[in-house]
VEXMAR-986726 format. One record per residue: x negated, y, z of N, C-alpha, C in turn; residue number from 1; residue in one letter. Coordinates in steps of 0.1 Angstrom, whole numbers, m for minus. Layout:
<atoms>
<atom n_u="X" n_v="Y" n_w="Z" ca_u="X" ca_v="Y" ca_w="Z" c_u="X" c_v="Y" c_w="Z" i="NUM" aa="A"/>
...
</atoms>
This chain:
<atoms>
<atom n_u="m197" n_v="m29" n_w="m158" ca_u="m202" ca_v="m38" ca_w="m148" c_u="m201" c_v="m53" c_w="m154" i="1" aa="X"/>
<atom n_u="m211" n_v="m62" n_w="m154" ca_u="m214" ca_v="m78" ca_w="m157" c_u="m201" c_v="m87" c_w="m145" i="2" aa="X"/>
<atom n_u="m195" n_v="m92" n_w="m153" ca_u="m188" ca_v="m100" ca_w="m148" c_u="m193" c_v="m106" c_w="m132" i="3" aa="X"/>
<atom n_u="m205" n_v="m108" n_w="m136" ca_u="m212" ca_v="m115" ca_w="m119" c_u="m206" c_v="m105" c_w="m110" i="4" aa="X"/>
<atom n_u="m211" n_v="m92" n_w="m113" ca_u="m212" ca_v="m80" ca_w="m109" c_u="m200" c_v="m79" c_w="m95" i="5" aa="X"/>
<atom n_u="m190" n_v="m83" n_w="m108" ca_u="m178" ca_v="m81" ca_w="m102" c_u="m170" c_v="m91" c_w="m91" i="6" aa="X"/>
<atom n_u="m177" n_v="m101" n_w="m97" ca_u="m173" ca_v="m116" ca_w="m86" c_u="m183" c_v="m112" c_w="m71" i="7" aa="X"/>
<atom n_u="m188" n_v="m106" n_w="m75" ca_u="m197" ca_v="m104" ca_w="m64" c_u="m196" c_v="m90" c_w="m55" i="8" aa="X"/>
<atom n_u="m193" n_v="m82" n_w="m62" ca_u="m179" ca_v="m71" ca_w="m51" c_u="m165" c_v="m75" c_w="m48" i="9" aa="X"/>
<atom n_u="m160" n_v="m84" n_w="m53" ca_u="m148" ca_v="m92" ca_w="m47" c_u="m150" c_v="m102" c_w="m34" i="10" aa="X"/>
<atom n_u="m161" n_v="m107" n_w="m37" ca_u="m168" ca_v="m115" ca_w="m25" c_u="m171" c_v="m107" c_w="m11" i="11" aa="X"/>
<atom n_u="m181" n_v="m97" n_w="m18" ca_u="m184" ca_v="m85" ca_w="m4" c_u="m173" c_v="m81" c_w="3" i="12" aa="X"/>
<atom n_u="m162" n_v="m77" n_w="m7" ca_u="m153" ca_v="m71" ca_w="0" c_u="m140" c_v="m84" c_w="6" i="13" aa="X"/>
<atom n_u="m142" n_v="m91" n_w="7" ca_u="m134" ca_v="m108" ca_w="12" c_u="m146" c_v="m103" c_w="24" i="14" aa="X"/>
<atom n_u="m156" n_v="m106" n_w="25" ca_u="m167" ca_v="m107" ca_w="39" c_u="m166" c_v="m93" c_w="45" i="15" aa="X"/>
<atom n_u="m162" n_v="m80" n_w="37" ca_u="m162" ca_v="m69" ca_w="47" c_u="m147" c_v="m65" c_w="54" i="16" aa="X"/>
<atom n_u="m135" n_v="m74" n_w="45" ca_u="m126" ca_v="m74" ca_w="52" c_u="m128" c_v="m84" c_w="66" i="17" aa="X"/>
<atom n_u="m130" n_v="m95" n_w="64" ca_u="m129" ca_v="m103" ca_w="73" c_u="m137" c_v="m96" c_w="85" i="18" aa="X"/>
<atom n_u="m148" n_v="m91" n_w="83" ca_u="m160" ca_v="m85" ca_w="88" c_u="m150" c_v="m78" c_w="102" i="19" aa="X"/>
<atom n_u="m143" n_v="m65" n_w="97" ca_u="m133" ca_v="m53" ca_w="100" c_u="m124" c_v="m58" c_w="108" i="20" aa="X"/>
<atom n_u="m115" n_v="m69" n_w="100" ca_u="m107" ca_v="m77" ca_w="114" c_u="m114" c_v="m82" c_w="127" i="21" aa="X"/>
<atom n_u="m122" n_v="m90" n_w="122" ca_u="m132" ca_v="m94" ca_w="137" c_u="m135" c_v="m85" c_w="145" i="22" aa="X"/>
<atom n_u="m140" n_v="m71" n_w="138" ca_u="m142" ca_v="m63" ca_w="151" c_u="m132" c_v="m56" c_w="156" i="23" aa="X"/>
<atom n_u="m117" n_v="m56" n_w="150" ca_u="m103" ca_v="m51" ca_w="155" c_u="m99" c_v="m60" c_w="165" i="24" aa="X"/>
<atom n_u="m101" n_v="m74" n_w="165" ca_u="m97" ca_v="m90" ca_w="173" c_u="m104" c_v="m88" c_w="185" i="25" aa="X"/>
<atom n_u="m119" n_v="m82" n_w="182" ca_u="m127" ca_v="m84" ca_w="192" c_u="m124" c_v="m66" c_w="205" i="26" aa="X"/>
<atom n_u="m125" n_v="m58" n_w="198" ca_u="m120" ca_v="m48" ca_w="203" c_u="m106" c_v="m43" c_w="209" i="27" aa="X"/>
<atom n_u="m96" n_v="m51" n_w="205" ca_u="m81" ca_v="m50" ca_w="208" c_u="m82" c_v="m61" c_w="220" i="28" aa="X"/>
<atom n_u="m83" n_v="m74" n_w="220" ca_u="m85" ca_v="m86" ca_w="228" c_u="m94" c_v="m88" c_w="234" i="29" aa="X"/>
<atom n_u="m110" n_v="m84" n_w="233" ca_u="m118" ca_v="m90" ca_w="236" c_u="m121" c_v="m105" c_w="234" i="30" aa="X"/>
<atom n_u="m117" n_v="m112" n_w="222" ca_u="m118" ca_v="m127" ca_w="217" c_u="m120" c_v="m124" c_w="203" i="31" aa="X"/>
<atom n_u="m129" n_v="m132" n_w="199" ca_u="m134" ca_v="m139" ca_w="188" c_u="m122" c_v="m149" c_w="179" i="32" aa="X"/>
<atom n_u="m123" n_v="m145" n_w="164" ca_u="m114" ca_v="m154" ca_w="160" c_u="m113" c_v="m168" c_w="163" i="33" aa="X"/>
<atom n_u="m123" n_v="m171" n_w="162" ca_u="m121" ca_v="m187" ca_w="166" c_u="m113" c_v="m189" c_w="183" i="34" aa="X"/>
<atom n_u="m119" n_v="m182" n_w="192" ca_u="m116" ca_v="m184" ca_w="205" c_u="m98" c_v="m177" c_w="204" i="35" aa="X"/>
<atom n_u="m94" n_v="m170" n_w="196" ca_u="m77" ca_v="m166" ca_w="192" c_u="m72" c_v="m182" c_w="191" i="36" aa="X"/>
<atom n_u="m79" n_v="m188" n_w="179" ca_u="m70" ca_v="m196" ca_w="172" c_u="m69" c_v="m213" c_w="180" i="37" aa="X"/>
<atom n_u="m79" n_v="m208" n_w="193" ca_u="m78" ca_v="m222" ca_w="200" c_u="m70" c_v="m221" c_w="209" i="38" aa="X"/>
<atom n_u="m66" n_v="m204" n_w="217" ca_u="m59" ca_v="m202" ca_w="225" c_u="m44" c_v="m202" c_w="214" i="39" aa="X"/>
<atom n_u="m42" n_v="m201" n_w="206" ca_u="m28" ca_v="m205" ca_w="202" c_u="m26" c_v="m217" c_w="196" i="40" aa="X"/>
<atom n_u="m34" n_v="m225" n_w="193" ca_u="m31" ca_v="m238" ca_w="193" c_u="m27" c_v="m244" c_w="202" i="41" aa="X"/>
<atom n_u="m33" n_v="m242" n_w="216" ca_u="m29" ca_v="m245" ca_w="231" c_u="m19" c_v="m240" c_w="237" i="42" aa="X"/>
<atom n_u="m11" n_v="m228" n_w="232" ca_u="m1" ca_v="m227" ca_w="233" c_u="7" c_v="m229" c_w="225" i="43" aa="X"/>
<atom n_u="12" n_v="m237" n_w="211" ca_u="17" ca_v="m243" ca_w="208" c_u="18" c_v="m260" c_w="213" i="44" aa="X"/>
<atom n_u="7" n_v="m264" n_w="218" ca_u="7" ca_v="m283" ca_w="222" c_u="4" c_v="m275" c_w="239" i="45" aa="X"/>
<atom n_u="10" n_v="m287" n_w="242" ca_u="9" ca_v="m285" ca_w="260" c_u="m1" c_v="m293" c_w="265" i="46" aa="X"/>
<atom n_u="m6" n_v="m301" n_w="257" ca_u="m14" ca_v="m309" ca_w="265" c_u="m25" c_v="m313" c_w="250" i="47" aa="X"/>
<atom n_u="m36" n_v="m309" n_w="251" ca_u="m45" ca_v="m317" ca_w="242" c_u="m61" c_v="m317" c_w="246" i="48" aa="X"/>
<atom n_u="m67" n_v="m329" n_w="242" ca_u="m82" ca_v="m331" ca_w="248" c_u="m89" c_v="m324" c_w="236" i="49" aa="X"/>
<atom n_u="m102" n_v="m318" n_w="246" ca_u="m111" ca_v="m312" ca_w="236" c_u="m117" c_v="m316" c_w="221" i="50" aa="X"/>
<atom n_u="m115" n_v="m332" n_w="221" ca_u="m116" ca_v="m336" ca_w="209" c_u="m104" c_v="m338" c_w="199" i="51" aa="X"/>
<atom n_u="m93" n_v="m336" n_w="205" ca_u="m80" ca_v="m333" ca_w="195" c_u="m77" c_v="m315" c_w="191" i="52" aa="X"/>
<atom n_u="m85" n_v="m305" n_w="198" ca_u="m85" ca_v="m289" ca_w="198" c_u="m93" c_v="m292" c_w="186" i="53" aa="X"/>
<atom n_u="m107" n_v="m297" n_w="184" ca_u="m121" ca_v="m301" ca_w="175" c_u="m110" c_v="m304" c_w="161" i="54" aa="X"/>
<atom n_u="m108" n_v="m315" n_w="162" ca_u="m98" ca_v="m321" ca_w="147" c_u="m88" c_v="m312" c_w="144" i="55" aa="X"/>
<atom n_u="m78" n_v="m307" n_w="150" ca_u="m70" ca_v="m296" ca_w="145" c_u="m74" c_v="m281" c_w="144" i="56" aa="X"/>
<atom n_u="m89" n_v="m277" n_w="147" ca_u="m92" ca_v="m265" ca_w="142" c_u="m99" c_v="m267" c_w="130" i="57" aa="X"/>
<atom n_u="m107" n_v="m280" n_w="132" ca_u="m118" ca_v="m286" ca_w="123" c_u="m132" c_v="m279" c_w="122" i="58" aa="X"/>
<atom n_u="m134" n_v="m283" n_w="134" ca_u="m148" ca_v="m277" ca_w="141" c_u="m155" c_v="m290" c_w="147" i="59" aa="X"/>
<atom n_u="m168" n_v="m290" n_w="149" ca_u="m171" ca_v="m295" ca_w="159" c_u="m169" c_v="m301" c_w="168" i="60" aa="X"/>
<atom n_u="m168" n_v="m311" n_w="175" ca_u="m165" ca_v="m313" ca_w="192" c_u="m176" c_v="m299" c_w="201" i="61" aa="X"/>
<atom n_u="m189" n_v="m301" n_w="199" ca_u="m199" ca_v="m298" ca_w="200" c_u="m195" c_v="m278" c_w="203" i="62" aa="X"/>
<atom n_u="m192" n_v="m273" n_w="191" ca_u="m190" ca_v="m259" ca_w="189" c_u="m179" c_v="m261" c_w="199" i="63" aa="X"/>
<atom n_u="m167" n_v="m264" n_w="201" ca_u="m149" ca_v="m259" ca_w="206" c_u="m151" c_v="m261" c_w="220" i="64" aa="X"/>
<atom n_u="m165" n_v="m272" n_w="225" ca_u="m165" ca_v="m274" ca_w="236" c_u="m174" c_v="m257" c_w="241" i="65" aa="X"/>
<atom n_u="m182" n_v="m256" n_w="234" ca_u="m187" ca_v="m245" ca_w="240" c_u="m178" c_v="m233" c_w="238" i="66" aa="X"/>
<atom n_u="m169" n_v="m230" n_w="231" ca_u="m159" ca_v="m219" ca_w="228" c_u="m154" c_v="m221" c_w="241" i="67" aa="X"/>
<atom n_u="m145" n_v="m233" n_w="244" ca_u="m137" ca_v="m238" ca_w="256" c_u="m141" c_v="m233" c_w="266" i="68" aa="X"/>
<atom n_u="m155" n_v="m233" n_w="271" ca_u="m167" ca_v="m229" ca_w="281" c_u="m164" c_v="m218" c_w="283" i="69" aa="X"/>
<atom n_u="m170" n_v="m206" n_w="273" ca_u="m165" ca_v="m192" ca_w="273" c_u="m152" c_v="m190" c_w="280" i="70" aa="X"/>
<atom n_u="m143" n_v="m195" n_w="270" ca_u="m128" ca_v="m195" ca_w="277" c_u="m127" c_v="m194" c_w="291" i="71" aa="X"/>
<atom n_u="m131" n_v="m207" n_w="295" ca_u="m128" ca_v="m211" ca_w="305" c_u="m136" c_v="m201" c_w="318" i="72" aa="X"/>
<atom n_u="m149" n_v="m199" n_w="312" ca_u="m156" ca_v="m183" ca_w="322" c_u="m149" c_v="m172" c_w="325" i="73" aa="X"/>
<atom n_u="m143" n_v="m170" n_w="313" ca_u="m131" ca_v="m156" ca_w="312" c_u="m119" c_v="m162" c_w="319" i="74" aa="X"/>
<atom n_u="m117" n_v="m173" n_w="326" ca_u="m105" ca_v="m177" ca_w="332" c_u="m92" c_v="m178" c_w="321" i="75" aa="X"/>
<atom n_u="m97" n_v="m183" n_w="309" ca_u="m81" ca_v="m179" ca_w="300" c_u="m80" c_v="m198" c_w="301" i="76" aa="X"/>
<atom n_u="m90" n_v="m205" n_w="304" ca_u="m80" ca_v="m218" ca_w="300" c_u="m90" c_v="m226" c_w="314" i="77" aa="X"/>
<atom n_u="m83" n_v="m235" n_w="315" ca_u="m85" ca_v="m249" ca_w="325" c_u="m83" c_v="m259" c_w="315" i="78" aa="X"/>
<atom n_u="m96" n_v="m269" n_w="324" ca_u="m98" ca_v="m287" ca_w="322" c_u="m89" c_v="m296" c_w="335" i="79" aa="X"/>
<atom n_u="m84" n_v="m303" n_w="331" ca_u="m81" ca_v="m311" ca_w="340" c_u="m83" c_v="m325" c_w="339" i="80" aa="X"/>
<atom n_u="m84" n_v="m334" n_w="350" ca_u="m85" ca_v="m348" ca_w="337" c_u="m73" c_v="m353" c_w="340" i="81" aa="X"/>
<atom n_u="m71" n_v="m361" n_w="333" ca_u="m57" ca_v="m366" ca_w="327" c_u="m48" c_v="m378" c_w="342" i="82" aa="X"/>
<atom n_u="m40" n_v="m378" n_w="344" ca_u="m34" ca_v="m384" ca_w="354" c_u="m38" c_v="m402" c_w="355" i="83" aa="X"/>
<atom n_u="m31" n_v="m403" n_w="342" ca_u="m31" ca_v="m414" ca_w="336" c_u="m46" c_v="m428" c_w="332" i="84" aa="X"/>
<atom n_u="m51" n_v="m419" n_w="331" ca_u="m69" ca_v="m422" ca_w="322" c_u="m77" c_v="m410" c_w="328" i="85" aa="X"/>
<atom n_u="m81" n_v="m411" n_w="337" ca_u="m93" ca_v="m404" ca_w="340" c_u="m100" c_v="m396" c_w="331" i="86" aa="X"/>
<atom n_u="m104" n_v="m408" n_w="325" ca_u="m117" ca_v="m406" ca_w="312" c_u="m111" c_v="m392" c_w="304" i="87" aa="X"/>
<atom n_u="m101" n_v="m389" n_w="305" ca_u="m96" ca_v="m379" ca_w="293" c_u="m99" c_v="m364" c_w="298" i="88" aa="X"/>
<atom n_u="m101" n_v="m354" n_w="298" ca_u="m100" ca_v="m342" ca_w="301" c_u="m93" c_v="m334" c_w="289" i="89" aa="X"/>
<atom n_u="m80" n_v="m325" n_w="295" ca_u="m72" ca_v="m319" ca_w="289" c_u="m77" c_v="m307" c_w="293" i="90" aa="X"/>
<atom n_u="m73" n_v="m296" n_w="282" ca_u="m74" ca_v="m279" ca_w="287" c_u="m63" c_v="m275" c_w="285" i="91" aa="X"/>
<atom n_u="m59" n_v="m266" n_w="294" ca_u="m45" ca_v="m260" ca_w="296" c_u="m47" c_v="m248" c_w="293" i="92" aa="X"/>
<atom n_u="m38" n_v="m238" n_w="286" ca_u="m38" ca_v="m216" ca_w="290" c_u="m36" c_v="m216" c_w="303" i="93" aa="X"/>
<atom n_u="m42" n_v="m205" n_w="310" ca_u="m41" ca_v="m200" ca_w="322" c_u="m28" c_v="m189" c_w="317" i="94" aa="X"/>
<atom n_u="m21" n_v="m184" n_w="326" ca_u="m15" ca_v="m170" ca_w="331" c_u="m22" c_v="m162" c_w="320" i="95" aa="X"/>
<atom n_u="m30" n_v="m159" n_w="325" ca_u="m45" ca_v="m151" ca_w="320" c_u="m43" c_v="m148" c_w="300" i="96" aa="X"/>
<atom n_u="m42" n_v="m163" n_w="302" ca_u="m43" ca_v="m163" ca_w="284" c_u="m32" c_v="m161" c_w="279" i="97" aa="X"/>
<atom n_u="m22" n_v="m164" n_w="281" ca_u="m6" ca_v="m162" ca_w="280" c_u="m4" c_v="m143" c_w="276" i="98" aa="X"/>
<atom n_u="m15" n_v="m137" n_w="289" ca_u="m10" ca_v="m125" ca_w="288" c_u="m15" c_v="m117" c_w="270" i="99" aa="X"/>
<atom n_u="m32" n_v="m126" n_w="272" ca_u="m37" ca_v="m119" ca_w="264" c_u="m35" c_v="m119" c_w="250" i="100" aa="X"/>
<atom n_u="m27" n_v="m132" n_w="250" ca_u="m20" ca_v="m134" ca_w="236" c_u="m10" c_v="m128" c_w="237" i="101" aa="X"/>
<atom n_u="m3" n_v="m119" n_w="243" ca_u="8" ca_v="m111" ca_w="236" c_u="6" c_v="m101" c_w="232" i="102" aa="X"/>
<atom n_u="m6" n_v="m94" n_w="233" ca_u="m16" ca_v="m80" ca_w="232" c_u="m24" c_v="m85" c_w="219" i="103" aa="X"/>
<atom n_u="m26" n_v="m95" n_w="219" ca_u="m34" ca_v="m103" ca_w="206" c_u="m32" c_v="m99" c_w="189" i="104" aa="X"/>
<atom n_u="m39" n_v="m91" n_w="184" ca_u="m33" ca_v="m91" ca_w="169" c_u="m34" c_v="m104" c_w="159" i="105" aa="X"/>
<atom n_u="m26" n_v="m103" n_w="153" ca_u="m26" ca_v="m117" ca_w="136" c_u="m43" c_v="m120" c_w="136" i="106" aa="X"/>
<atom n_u="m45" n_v="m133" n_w="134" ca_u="m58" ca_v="m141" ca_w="129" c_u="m49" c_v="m134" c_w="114" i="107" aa="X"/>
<atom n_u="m62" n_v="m126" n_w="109" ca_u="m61" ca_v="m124" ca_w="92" c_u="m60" c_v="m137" c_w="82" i="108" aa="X"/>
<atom n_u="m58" n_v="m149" n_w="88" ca_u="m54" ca_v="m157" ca_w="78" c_u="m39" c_v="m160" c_w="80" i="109" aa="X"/>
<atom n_u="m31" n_v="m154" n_w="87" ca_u="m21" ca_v="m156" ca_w="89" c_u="m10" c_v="m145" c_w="80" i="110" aa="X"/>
<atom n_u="m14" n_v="m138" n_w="77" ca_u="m14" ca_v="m130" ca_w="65" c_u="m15" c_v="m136" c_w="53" i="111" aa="X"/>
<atom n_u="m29" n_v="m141" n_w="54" ca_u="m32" ca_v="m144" ca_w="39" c_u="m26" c_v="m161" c_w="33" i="112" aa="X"/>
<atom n_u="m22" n_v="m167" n_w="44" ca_u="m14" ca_v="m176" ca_w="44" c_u="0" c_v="m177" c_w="35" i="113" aa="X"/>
<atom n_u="7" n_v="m163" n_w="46" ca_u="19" ca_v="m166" ca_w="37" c_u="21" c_v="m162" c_w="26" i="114" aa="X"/>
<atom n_u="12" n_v="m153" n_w="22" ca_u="11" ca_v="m148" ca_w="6" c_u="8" c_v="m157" c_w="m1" i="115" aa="X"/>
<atom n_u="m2" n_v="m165" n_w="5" ca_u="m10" ca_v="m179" ca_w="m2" c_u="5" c_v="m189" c_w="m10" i="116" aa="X"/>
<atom n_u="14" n_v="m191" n_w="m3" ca_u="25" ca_v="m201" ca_w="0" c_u="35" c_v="m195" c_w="m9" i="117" aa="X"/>
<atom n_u="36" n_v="m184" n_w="m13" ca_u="41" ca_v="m173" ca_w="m15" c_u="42" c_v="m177" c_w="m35" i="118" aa="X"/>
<atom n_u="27" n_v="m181" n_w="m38" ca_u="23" ca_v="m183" ca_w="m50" c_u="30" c_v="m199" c_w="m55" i="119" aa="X"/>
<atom n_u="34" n_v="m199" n_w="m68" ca_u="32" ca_v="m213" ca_w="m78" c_u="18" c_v="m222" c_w="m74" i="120" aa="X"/>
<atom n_u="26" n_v="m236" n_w="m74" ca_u="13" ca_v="m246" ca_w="m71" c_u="6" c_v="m241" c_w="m81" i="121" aa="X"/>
<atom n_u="4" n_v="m242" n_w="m91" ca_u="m7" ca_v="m238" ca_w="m102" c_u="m15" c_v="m231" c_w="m98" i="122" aa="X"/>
<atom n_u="m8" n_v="m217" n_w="m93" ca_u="m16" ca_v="m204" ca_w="m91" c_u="m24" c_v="m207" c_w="m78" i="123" aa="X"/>
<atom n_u="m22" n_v="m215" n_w="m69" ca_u="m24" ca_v="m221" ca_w="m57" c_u="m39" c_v="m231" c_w="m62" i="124" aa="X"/>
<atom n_u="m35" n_v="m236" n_w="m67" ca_u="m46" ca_v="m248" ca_w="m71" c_u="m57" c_v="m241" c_w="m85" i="125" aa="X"/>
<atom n_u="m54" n_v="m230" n_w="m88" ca_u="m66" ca_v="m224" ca_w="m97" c_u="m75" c_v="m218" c_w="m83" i="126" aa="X"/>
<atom n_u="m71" n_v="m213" n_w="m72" ca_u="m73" ca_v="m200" ca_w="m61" c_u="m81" c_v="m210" c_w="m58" i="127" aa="X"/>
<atom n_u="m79" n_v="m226" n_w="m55" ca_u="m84" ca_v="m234" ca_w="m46" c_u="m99" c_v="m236" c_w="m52" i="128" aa="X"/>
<atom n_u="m99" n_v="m242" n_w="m67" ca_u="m107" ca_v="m246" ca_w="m76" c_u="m120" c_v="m240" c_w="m78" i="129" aa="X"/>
<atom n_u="m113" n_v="m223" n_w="m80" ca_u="m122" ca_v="m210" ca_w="m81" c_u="m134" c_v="m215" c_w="m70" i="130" aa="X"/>
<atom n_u="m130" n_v="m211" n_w="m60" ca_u="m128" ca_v="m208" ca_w="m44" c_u="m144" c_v="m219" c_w="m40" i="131" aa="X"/>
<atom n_u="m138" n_v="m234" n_w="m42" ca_u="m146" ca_v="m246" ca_w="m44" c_u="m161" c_v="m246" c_w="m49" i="132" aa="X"/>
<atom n_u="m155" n_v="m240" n_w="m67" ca_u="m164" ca_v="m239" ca_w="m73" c_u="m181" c_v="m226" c_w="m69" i="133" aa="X"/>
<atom n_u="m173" n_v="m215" n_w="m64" ca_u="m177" ca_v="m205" ca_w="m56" c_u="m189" c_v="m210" c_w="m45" i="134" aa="X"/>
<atom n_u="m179" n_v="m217" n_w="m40" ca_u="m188" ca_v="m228" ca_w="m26" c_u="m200" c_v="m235" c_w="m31" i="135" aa="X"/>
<atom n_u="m199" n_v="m239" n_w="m41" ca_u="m206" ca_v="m247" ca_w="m47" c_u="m221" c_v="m242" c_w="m49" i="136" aa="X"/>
<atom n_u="m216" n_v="m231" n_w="m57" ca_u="m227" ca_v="m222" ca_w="m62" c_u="m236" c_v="m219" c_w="m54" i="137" aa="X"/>
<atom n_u="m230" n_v="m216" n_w="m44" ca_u="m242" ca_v="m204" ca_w="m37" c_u="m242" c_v="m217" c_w="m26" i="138" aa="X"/>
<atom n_u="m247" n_v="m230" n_w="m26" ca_u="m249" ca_v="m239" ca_w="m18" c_u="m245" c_v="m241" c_w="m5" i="139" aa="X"/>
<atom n_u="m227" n_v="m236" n_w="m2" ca_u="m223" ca_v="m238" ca_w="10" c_u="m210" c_v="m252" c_w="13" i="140" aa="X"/>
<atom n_u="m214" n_v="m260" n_w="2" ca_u="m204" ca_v="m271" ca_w="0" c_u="m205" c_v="m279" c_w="19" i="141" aa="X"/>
<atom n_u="m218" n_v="m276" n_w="21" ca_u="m219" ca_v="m288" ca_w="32" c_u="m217" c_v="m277" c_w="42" i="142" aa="X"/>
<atom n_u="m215" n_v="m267" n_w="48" ca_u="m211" ca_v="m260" ca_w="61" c_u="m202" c_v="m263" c_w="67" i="143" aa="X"/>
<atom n_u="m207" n_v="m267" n_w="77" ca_u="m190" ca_v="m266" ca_w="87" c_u="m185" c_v="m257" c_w="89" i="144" aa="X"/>
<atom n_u="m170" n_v="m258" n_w="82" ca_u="m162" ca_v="m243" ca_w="86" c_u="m146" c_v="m246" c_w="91" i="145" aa="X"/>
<atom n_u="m140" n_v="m239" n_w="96" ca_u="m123" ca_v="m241" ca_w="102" c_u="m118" c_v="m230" c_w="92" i="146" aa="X"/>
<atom n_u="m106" n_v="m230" n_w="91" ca_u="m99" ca_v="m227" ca_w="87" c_u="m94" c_v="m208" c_w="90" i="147" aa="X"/>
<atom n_u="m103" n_v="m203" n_w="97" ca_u="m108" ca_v="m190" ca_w="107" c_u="m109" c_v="m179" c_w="94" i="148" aa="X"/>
<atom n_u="m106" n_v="m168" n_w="97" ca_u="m118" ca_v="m157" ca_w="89" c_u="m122" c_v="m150" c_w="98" i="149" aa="X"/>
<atom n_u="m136" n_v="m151" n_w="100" ca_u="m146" ca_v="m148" ca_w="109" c_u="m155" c_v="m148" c_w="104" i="150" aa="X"/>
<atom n_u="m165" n_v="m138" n_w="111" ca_u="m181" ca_v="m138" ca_w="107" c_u="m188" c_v="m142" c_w="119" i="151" aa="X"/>
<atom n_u="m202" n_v="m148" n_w="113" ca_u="m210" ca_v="m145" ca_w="127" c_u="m208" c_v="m162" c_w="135" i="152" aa="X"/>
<atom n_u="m214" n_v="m163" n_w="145" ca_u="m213" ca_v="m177" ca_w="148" c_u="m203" c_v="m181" c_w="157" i="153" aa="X"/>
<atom n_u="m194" n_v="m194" n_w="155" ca_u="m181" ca_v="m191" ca_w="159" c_u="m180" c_v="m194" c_w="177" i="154" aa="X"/>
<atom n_u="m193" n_v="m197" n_w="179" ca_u="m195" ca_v="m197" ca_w="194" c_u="m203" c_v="m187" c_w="201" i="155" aa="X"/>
<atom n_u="m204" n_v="m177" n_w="193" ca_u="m208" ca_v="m168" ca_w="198" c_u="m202" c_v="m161" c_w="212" i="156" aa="X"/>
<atom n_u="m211" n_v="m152" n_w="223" ca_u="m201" ca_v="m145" ca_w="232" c_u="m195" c_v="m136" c_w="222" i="157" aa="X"/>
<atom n_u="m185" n_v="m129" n_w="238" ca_u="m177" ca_v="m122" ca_w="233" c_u="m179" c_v="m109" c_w="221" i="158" aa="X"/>
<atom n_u="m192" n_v="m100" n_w="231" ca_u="m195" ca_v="m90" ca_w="224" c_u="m204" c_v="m94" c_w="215" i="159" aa="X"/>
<atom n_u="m209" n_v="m102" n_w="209" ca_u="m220" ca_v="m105" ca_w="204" c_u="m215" c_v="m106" c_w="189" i="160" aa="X"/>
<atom n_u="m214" n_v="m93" n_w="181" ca_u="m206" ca_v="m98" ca_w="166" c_u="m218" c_v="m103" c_w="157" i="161" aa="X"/>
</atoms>
């Protein structure tokens, strides 16, 4: 097998894992990675506006507001606007969400994190480089992406892989 060959079944198999978890996340929980990783951000901060959810997943305003939407249909999270400043609208976890995150399996980067952390800065910063350069290639330098392993569009409904 041609070197490409091979970079390019290492790739498949990075998109068919991720692929597999998504439909475990989605079938165990009924949520989408992205909609997991906003419901535990929210239960780590008690209080944050939809454009502070946006900067710390590193998405969109645009996308997290419509994730939020979803959420908020399925009753896992509330808006409220801020006491203080009107102008502000915070989202809270319901009950609802609380429960479903304890039934919730690992976002697969949570895994691949600590292994990541696990490695020498060097070995860390070749992984990064590779990775970059990878991006590069196949012209996906400019996509917006979070920090997620997920397929499929990150605002998508539920069932919709």
């Amino acid at each position: 097998m041609n070197r490409y060959d091979e970079v390019l079944v290492a790739l498949r198999r990075i998109i068919r894992a991720t692929d597999l978890h998504s439909r475990q996340l989605s079938k165990v929980s009924g949520l989408t990675s992205p909609q997991l990783l906003i419901l535990q951000l929210l239960r780590q901060h008690s209080e944050l506006t939809v454009g502070e959810v946006a900067q710390r997943v590193s998405l969109s305003q645009a996308t997290v507001t419509t994730i939020i939407d979803r959420l908020e249909k399925r009753a896992l999270v509330k808006r409220e606007r801020g006491s203080s400043d009107k102008r502000k609208v915070y989202v809270y976890l319901t009950d609802a969400a609380n429960a479903v995150l304890l039934n919730a399996p690992k976002p697969l980067q949570e895994s691949f994190v600590q292994q990541f952390q696990d490695l020498h800065d060097w070995e860390q910063t070749m992984i990064l480089s590779a990775l970059e350069r990878v991006a590069y290639m196949m012209d996906a330098q400019h996509i917006d992406a979070s920090p997620v392993l997920d397929i499929g569009r990150l605002d998508r409904t539920d069932g919709n892989l």
